[in-house]
N, C-alpha and C positions, 0 to 999 in steps of 0.2 A: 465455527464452521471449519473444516477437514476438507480439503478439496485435492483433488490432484489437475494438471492442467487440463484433460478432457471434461471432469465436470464442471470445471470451471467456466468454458466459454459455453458449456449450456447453462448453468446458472444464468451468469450474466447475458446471455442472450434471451432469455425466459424473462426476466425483470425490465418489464417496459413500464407499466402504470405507476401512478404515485399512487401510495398509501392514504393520501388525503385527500383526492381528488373531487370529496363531497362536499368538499369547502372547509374541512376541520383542520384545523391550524397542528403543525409540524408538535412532535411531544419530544422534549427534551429526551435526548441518548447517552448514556456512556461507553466507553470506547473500546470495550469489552462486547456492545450491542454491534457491534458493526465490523470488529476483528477477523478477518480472513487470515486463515493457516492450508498454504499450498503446498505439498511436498513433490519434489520431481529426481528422480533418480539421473543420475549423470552418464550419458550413452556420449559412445564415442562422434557420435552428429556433432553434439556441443561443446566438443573438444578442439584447440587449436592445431599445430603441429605436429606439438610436445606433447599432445594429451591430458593438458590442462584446462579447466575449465574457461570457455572464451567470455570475455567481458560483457559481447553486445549480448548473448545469451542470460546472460544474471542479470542485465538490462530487460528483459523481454520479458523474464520470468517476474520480477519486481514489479514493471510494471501492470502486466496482468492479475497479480495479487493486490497491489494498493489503489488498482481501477475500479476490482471488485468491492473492497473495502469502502471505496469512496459511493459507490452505486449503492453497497447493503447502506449506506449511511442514510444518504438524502432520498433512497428508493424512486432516484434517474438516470438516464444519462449521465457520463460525466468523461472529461478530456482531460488529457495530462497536460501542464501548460509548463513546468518544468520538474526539474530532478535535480537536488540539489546537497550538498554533505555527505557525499558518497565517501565513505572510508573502509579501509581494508583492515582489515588484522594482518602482522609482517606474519610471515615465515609459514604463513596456510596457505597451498595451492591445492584446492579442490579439482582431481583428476577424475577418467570414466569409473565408474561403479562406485564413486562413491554418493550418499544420498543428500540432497537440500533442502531444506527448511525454511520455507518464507514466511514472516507475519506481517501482516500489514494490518497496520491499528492508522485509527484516526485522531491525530492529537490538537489537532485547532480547526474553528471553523466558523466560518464568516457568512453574510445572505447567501451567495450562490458563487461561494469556493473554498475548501477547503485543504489540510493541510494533513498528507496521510504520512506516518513511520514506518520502513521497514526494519526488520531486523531480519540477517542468514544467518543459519545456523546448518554449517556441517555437519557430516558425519561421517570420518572419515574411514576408510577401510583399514589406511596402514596404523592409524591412533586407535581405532577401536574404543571413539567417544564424540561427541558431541561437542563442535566447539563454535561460540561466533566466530565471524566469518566477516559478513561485511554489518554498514546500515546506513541509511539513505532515506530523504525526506523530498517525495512526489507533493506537486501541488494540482490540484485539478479547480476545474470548473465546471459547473451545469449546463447543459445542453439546453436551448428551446424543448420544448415538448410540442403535441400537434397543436398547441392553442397558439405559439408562439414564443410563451412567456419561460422564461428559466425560474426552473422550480426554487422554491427553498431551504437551505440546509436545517435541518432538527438540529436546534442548538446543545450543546456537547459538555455532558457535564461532567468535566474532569477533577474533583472536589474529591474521590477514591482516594486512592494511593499515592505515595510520594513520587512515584514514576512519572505515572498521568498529569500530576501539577507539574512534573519538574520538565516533561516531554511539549507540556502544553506551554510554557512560560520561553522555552527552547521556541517555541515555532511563532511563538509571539514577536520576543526578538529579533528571529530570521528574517521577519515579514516586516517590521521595524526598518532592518539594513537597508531590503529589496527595494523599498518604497524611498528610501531618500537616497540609494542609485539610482532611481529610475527616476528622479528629476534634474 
């Protein structure tokens, strides 16, 4: 999916029912099934002082790609409950007119939360190429639906590519760390 961010919040505005609502149990996904790619051009709005691309904007646009990702996933609702591994590339400051690149893939995923990937990728006017940029890992969760119940994620079969197992084993461990801070 190729989205820019106006179709984007119709998309995901448009996606309210679950796919299985007839009682048939969730079908296994690969994470290619659920991959949202949004591009958004860089206008000077999104720009700081300097005309540099502003942080809480690559936050906003990240988010909105790895929300959709997580809704094409579990086809719900779904909340960002953090953001986490944000890293830059040194010496790339994305300014106006140049373009952005979001992918938001889904690389881990548990009953009703899962664990989306972004990667940015540049493009810069004065390089005249394509370069990462940042990447960062959203965690979301399922919403109640009208019955009450939070729906459940289609278990996610990352068995593909050495990325998917190597993305998937990464969010494994993350969730590892998360969980014995938080007792």
């Amino acid at each position: 999916r190729h989205l820019t961010t106006s179709a984007m919040r119709q998309t995901v505005s448009r996606r309210r029912t679950l796919p299985w609502e007839d009682g048939e149990a969730p079908k296994t996904k690969t994470p290619m099934d659920s991959q949202i790619v949004m591009f958004q051009r860089i206008a000077p709005v999104h720009c700081d002082a300097d005309g540099i691309l502003d942080v809480g904007e690559l936050l906003r646009w990240g988010d909105m790609a790895t929300c959709a990702a997580a809704e094409a996933h579990c086809g719900g609702n779904c909340v960002t409950v953090a953001v986490s591994d944000m890293s830059f590339e040194p010496g790339l400051t994305p300014t106006g007119g140049d373009s952005v690149e979001l992918r938001a893939t889904p690389v881990s995923v548990g009953n009703t939360s899962m664990a989306v990937g972004l990667l940015v990728l540049v493009e810069s006017r004065k390089l005249a190429k394509r370069v990462a940029y940042c990447t960062a890992q959203f965690t979301y969760v399922t919403l109640p639906g009208e019955d009450g119940q939070r729906p459940k994620c289609p278990p996610l079969d990352s068995t593909g590519c050495v990325e998917e197992r190597y993305a998937a084993m990464l969010a494994g461990e993350r969730k590892k760390v998360l969980l014995k801070e938080g007792t």
